[in-house]
Every structure is written in C-alpha cells, then in structure tokens.
NUPA-533267 format. One record per residue (C-alpha): x negated, y negated, z negated. Coordinates in Angstrom, 3 decimals. Layout:
<vexmi x="X" y="Y" z="Z"/>
...
***
This chain:
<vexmi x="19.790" y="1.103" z="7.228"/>
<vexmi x="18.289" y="-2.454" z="5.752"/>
<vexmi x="14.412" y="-2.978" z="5.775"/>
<vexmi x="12.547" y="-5.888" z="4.879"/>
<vexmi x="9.389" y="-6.227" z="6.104"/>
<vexmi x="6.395" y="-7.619" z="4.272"/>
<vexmi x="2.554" y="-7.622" z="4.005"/>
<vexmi x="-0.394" y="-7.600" z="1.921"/>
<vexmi x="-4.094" y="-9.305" z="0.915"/>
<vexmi x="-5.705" y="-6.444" z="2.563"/>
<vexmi x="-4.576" y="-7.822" z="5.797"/>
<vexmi x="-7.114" y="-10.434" z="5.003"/>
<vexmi x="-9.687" y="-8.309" z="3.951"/>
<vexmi x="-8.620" y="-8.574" z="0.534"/>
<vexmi x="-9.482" y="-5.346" z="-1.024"/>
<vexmi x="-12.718" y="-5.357" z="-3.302"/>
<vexmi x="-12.054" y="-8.669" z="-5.701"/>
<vexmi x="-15.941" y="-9.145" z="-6.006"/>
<vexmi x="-16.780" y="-9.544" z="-1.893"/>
<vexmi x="-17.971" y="-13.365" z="-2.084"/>
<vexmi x="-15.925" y="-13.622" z="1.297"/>
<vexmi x="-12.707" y="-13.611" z="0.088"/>
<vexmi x="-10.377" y="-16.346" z="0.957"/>
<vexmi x="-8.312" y="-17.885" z="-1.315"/>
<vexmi x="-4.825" y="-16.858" z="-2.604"/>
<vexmi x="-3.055" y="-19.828" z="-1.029"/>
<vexmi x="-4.154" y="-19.701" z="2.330"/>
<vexmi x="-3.104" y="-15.673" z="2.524"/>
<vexmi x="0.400" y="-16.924" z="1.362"/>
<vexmi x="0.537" y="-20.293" z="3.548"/>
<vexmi x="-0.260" y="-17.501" z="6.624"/>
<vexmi x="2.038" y="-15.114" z="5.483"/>
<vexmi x="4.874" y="-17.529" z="5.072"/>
<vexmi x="4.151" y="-18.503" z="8.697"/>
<vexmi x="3.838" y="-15.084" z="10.470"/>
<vexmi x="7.666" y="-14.801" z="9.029"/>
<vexmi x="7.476" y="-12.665" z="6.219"/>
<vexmi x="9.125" y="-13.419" z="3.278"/>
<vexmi x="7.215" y="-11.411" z="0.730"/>
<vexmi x="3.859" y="-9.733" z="0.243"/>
<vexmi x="2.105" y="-8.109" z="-2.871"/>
<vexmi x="-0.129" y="-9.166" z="-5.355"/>
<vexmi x="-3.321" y="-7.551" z="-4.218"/>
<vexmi x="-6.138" y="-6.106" z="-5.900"/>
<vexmi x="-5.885" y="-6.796" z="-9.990"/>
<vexmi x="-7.908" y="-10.141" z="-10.442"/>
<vexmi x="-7.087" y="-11.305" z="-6.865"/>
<vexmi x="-3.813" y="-13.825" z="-7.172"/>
<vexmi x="-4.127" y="-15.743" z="-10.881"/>
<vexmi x="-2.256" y="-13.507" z="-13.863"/>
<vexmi x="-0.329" y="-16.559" z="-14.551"/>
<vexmi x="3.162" y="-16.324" z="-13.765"/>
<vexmi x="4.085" y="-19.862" z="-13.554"/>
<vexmi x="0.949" y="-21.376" z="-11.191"/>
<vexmi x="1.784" y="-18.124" z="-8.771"/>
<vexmi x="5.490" y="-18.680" z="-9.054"/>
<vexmi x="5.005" y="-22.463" z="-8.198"/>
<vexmi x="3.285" y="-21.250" z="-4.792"/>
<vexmi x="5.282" y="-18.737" z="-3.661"/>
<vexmi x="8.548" y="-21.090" z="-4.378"/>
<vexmi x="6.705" y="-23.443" z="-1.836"/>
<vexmi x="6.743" y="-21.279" z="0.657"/>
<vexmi x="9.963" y="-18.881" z="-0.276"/>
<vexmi x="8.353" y="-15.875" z="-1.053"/>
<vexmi x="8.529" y="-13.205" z="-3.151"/>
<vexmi x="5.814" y="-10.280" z="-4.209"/>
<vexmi x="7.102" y="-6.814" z="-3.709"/>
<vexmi x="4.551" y="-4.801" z="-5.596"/>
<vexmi x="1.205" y="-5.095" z="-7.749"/>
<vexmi x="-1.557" y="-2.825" z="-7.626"/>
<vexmi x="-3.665" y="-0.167" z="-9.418"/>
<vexmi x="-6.556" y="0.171" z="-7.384"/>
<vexmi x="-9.054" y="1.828" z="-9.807"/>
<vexmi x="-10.450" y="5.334" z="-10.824"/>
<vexmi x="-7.924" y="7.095" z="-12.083"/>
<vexmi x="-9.772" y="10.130" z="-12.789"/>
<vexmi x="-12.817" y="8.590" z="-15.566"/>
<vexmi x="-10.612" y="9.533" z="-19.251"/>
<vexmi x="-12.788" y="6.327" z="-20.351"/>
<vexmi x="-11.019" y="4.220" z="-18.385"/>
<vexmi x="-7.630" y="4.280" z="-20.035"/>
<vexmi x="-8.137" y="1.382" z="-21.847"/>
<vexmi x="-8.585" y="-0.769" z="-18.458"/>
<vexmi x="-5.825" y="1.311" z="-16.478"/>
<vexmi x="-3.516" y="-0.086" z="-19.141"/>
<vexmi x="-4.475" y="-3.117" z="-20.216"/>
<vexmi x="-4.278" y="-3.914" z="-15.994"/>
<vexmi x="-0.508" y="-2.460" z="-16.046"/>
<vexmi x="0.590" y="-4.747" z="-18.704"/>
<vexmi x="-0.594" y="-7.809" z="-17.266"/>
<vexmi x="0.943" y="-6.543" z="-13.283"/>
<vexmi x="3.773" y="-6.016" z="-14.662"/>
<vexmi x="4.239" y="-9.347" z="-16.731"/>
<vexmi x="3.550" y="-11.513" z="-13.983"/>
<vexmi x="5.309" y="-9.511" z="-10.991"/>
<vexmi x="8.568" y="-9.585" z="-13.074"/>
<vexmi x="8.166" y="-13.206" z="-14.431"/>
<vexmi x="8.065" y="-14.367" z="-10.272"/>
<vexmi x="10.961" y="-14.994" z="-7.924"/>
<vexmi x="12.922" y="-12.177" z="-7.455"/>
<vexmi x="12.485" y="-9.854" z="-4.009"/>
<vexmi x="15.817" y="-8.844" z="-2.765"/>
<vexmi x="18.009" y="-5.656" z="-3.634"/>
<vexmi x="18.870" y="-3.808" z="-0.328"/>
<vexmi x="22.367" y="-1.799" z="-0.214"/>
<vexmi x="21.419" y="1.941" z="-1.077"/>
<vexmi x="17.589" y="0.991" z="-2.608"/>
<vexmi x="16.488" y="3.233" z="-5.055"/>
<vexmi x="14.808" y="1.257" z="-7.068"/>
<vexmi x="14.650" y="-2.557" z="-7.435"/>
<vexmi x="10.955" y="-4.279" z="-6.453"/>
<vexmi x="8.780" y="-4.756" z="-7.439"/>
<vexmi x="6.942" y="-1.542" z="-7.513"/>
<vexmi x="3.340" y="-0.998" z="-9.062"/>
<vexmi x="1.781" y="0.784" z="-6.176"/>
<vexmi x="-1.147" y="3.519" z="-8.201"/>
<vexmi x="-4.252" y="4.414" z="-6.055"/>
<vexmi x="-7.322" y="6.500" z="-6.847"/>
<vexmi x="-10.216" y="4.715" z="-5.853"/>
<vexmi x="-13.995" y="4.333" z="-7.069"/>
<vexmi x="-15.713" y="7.748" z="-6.035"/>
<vexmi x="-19.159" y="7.503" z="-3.793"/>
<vexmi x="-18.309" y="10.963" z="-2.831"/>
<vexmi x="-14.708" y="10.897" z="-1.775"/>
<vexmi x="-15.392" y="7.677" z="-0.120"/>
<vexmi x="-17.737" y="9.192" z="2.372"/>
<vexmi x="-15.999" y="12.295" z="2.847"/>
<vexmi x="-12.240" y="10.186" z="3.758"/>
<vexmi x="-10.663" y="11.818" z="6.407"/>
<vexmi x="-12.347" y="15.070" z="6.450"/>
<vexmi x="-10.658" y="17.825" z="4.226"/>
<vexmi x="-12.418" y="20.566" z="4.576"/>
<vexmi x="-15.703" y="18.179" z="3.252"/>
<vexmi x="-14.148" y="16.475" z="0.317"/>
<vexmi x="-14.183" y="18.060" z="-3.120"/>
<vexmi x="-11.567" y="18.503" z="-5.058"/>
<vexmi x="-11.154" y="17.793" z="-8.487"/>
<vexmi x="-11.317" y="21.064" z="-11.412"/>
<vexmi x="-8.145" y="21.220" z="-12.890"/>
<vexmi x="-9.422" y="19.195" z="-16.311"/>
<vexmi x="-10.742" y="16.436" z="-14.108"/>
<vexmi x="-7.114" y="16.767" z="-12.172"/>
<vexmi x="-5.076" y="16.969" z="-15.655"/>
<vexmi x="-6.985" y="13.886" z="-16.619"/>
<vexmi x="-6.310" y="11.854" z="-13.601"/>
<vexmi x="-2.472" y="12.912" z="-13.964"/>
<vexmi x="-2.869" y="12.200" z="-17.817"/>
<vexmi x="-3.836" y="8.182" z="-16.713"/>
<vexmi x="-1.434" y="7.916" z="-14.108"/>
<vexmi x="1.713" y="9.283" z="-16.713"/>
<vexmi x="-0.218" y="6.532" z="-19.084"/>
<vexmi x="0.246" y="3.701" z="-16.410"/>
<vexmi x="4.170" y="4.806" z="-14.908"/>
<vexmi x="5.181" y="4.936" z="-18.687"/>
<vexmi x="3.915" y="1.075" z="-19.554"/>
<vexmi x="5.688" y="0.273" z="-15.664"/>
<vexmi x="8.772" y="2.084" z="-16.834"/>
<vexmi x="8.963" y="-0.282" z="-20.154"/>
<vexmi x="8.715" y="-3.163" z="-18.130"/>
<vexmi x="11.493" y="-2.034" z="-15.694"/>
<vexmi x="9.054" y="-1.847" z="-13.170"/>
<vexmi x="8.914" y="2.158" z="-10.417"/>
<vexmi x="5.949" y="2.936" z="-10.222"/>
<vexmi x="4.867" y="4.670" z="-7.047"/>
<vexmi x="1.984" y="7.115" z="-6.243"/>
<vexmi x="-0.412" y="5.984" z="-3.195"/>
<vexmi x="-2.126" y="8.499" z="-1.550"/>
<vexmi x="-5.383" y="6.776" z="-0.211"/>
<vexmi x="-7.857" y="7.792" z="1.689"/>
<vexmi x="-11.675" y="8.012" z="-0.020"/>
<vexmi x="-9.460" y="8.620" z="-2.902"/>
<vexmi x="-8.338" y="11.861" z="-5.174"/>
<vexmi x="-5.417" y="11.778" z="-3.639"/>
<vexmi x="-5.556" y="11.539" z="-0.106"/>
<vexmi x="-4.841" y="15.204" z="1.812"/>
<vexmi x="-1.904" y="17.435" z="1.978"/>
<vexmi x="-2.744" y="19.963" z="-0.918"/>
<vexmi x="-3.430" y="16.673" z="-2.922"/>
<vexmi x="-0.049" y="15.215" z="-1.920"/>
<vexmi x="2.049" y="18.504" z="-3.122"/>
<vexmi x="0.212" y="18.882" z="-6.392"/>
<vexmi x="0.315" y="15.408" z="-7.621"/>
<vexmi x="4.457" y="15.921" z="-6.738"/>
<vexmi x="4.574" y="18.795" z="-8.455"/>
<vexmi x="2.354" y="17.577" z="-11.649"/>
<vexmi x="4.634" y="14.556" z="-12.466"/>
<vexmi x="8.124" y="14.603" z="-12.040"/>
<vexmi x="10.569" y="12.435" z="-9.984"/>
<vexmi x="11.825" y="10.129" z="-12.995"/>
<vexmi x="7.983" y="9.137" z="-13.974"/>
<vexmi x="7.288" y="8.016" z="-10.393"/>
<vexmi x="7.904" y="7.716" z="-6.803"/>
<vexmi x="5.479" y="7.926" z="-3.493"/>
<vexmi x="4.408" y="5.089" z="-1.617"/>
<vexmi x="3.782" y="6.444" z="1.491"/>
<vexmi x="1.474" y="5.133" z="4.412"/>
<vexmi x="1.401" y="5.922" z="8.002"/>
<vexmi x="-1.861" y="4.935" z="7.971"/>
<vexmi x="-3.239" y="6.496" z="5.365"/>
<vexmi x="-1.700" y="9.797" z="6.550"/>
<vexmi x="-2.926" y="9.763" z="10.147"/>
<vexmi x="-6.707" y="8.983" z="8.415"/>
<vexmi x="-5.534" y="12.324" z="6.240"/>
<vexmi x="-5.263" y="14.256" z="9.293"/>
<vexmi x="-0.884" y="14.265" z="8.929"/>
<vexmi x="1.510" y="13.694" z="11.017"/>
<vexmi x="3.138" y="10.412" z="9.079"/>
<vexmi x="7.438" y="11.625" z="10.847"/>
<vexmi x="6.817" y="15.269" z="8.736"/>
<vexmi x="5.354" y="13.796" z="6.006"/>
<vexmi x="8.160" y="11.056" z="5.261"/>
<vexmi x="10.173" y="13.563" z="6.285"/>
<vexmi x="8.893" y="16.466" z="3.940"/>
<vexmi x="8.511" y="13.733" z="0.717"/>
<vexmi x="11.941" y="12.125" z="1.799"/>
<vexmi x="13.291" y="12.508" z="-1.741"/>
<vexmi x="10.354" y="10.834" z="-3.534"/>
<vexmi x="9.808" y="7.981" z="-0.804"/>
<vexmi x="10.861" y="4.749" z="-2.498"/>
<vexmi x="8.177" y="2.282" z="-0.706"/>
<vexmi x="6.478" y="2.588" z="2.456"/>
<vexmi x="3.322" y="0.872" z="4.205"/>
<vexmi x="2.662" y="0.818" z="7.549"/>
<vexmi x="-0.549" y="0.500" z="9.531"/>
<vexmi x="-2.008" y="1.105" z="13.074"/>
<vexmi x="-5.329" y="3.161" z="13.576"/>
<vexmi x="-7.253" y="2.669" z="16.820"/>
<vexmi x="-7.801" y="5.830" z="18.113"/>
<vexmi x="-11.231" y="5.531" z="19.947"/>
<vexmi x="-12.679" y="3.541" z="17.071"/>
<vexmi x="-11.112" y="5.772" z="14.792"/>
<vexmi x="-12.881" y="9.153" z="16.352"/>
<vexmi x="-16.138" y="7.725" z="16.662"/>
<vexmi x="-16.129" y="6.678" z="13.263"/>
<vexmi x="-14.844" y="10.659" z="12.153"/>
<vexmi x="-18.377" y="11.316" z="14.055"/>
<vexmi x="-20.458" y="9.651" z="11.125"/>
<vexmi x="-21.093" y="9.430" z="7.399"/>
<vexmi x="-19.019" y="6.051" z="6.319"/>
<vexmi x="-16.806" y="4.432" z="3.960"/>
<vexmi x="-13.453" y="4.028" z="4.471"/>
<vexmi x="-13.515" y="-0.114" z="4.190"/>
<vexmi x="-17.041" y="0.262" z="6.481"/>
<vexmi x="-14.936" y="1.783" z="9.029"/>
<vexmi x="-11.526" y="-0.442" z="8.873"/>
<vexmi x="-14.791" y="-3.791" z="9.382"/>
<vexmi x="-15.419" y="-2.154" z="12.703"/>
<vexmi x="-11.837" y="-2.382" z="13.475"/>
<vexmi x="-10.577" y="1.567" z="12.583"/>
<vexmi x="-7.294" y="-0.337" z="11.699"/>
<vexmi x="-5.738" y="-2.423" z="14.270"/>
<vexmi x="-2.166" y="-4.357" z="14.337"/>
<vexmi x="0.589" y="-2.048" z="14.784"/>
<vexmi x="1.058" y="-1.226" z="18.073"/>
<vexmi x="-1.895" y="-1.181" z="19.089"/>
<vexmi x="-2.685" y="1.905" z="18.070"/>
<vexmi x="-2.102" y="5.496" z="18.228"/>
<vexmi x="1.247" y="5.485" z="15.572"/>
<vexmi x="4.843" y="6.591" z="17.004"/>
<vexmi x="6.380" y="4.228" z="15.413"/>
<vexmi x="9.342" y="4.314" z="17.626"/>
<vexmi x="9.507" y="7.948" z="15.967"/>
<vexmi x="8.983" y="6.844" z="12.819"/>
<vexmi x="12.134" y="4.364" z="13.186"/>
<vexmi x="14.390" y="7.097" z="14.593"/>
<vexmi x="13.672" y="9.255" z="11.679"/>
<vexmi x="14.248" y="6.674" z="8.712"/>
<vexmi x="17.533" y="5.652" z="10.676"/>
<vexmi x="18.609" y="9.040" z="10.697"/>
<vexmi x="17.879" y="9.144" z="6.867"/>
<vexmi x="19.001" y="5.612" z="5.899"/>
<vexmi x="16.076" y="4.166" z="4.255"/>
<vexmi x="16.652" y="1.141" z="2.391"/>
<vexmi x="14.021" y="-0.998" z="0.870"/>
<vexmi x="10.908" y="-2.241" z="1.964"/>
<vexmi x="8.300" y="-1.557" z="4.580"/>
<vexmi x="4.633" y="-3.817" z="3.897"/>
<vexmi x="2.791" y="-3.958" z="7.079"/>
<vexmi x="-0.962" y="-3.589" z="6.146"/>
<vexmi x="-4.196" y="-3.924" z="8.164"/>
<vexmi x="-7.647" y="-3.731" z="6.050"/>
<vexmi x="-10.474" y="-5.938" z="7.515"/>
<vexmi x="-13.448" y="-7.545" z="6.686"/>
<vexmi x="-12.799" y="-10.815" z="5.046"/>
<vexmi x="-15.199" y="-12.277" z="7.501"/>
<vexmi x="-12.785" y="-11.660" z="10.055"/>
<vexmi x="-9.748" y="-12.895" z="8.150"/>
<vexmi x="-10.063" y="-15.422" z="10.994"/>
<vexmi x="-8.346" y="-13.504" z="12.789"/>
<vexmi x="-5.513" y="-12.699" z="10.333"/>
<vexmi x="-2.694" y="-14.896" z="11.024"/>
<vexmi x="-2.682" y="-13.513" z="14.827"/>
<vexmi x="-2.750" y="-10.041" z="13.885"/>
<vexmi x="0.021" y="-10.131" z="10.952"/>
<vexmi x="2.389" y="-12.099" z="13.593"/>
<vexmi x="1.805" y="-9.390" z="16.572"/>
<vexmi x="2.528" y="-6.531" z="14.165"/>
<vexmi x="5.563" y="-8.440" z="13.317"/>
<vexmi x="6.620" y="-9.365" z="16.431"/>
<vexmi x="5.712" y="-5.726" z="17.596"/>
<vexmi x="8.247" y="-3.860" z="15.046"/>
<vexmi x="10.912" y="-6.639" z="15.956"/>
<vexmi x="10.701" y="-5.037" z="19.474"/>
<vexmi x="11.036" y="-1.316" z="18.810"/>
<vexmi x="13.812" y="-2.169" z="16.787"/>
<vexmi x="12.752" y="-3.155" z="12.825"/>
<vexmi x="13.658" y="-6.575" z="10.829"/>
<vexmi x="13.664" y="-9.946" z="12.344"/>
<vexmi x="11.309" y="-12.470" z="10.459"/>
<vexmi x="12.155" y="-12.805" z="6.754"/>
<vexmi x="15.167" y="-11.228" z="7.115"/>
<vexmi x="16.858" y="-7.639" z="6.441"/>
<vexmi x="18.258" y="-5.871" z="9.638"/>
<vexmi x="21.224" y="-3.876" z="9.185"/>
<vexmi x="21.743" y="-0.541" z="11.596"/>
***
C-alpha cells in the first residue's frame, strides 16, 4: 500500500471565495509546505489565480504539487451549464499545466483529479445530516443534475484529467440512497468517487462499510475528524453545514470520533494506492489556528501508521 498525504484551502476556512476573511493563497501554501505536506488542491474555483505559470512559480518554491481542483457549484440549475463548463476548462488547464503530483505503484488514475460537489441549495443546506428531513430531487431535477455532471467528467476526460464524484453534505448528494443512484446513473469509465470520512459520518454512515461497499469506484479519498459533542448539539438545531464546522463540528483528526485505525486496517487489506487529503473546514477567522491543526492531524496519522511528511509509505 503507498499513500500520500495532502490537504486543502478549506483547512483554512477556504470554502466560499466571496467571505472578505479569506487569507491569501501564499500563506495557505507557505503553511502547508511547513506542516510537511507536499501537495494540496486548488480550492474553491476563483480561490488560487487561473494562471498556470504565477501558481506554478509558488508551489516550485515550496515543492509542491496540487492533487485536485474543484467543482463546488449547483449542479442541479440546467442554466448553469454554461458556468459548470466554462469552470472545468479553466481547472483543468491550470492543474495540468503545474508540477506534476506523483504516480503511486497500483493508482488508478494519475492526479490530478477534479473533485465534483453539489452545493448552493438553502434547503439542503439546513437539512445536512438529517435524511429523513432533506428532499430529494424528482427524477427530471435528478436527470438534470446527472446531465451537468456527464457535461463536466466529459471536458475532464479531454483534458486527461478523472473526475471524481463528492458526496457532500448540504448537498444533492450527500446520503446513502443518493450515493447508490448517482453510481448507478453514470458509469465507472465517466467518473470515480471521492470519498470522505467526514462527510459520511455527517451522512449518518459508517465511513469502513462505505469505502468498503464503493471499493471499486474509490479513486481519491478525504479525510476529516468530527467532534462528537459539538457535532450532536449542532444535529439538535436548524444550521448550515459551514455554520456548524465555525463552531468547531470538524476538529483535527484524532480528535474526534473517526476509527481511523479501522479505516487503515481496511485500505491495507485492500491496497489502496493514491492519495488521502486531510481536510478540516473552519472559519477563516480562525485560520489562526491552521498551521497547528494541519501539523497534529499529520503528526496524528503518522502515529496510527499512515505516510511520514511529504513522503509515500510503503506497507
């Protein structure tokens, strides 16, 4: 087994590109680079510059490398084609134009990925994390939503990029019966999963059975930590999924309520190769606080057994 570990904006409350409070590009790479990661993603579309050479130039200061960009949009809206692809193109031109992430023995696919999430609806938002409260979509709002998402894995696939389904919570696609129908409505070759621990604890999953059940369409993974407490009391309200990761839902891993000595055991026993991103959304208020975190969930997985800093570990 060979994983690299890396991490994301989000960690630094980098989710919503037009919070004021968001702090710049560089400073979430000089931090990565010195927590001991050796890659990260791109972000939210708009975040890092869509110019190739300046973001190349930074990351070869540092020696990273971006694993993935990101469709963080509605999916669902048929008028939003237009912007679904028009972001896809530009992802995709810049993640393959920068410095290469490596290939692991037995990878599936080559990164970077385009990670695609569901995201924009007041009504899923609320409901994230309770099933049997959110609605689901009528099956022309659902063939829609799988009609974009075909739109954006087929521009991905032109520029030799895998894309990967996210399942998000607040999103369209967040719960079980979501997870099997979007698997069943578009095939293996248009796209993989990117699955997230945290994510599917929020969901109301166990995260061992579902990597285990989705096993053949896993080619990315994120992990997170959910504070369990924090995370109950916060089931006992009406709130947004981002209002509840600001009072501190999300935690670094470890530190929460996540088996992840479980989860190792079971992607040993199955071999994964590729790449894990370690994820913790915030407020950017508290990015403060960011550097510390990323380096104890680092440092944490290094313990149970996971990839030493900027490095692959081979089991």
């Amino acid at each position: 087994m060979t994983i690299t570990i890396t991490t994301a904006p989000c960690c630094w409350g980098v989710d919503d590109v037009s919070n004021p409070n968001l702090p710049d590009w560089r400073l979430v790479l000089e931090e990565a680079a010195a927590a001991g990661y050796g890659g990260l993603e791109l972000g939210p579309y708009g975040y890092m510059p869509l110019d190739a050479e300046a973001v190349s130039s930074e990351l070869r200061k540092r020696g990273l490398y971006v694993v993935a960009g990101t469709i963080f949009d509605n999916l669902v809206d048929p008028a939003n084609r237009e912007s679904l692809e028009r972001q896809t193109r530009q992802i995709c031109a810049v993640t393959t134009a920068l410095p290469k992430p490596p290939l692991a023995p037995g990878q599936r696919f080559p990164a970077p990925y385009l990670t695609v999430m569901d995201w924009g609806h007041d009504a899923r938002d609320y409901a994230a994390g309770h099933s049997d409260r959110a609605v689901r979509l009528d099956d022309d709002a659902w063939a829609g939503m799988v009609a974009n998402i075909r739109a954006i894995t087929r521009i991905a696939r032109d520029h030799g990029v895998r894309a990967v389904i996210h399942p998000h919570a607040g999103g369209h696609i967040e719960f079980a019966d979501e997870i099997e129908r979007i698997t069943r409505d578009i095939p293996a070759e248009e796209a993989g999963l990117c699955l997230d621990t945290g994510h599917t604890v929020y969901a109301g999953m166990d995260p061992v059975a579902t990597l285990e059940k989705y096993w053949d369409r896993l080619d990315y993974i994120h992990f997170k930590d959910i504070e369990a407490a924090k995370f109950a009391e916060a089931m006992s309200r009406r709130i947004r999924f981002f209002d509840a990761c600001a009072e501190g839902v999300m935690c670094p891993i470890g530190e929460g309520c996540i088996d992840y000595p479980a989860i190792l055991a079971l992607l040993d026993r199955r071999g994964y190769a590729g790449f894990i991103t370690v994820e913790q959304e915030r407020d950017p208020l508290n990015a403060g606080g960011s550097l510390a975190d990323v380096r104890k969930s680092r440092r944490y997985l290094e313990t149970v057994g996971f990839a030493r800093p900027a490095m692959e570990t081979t089991r």
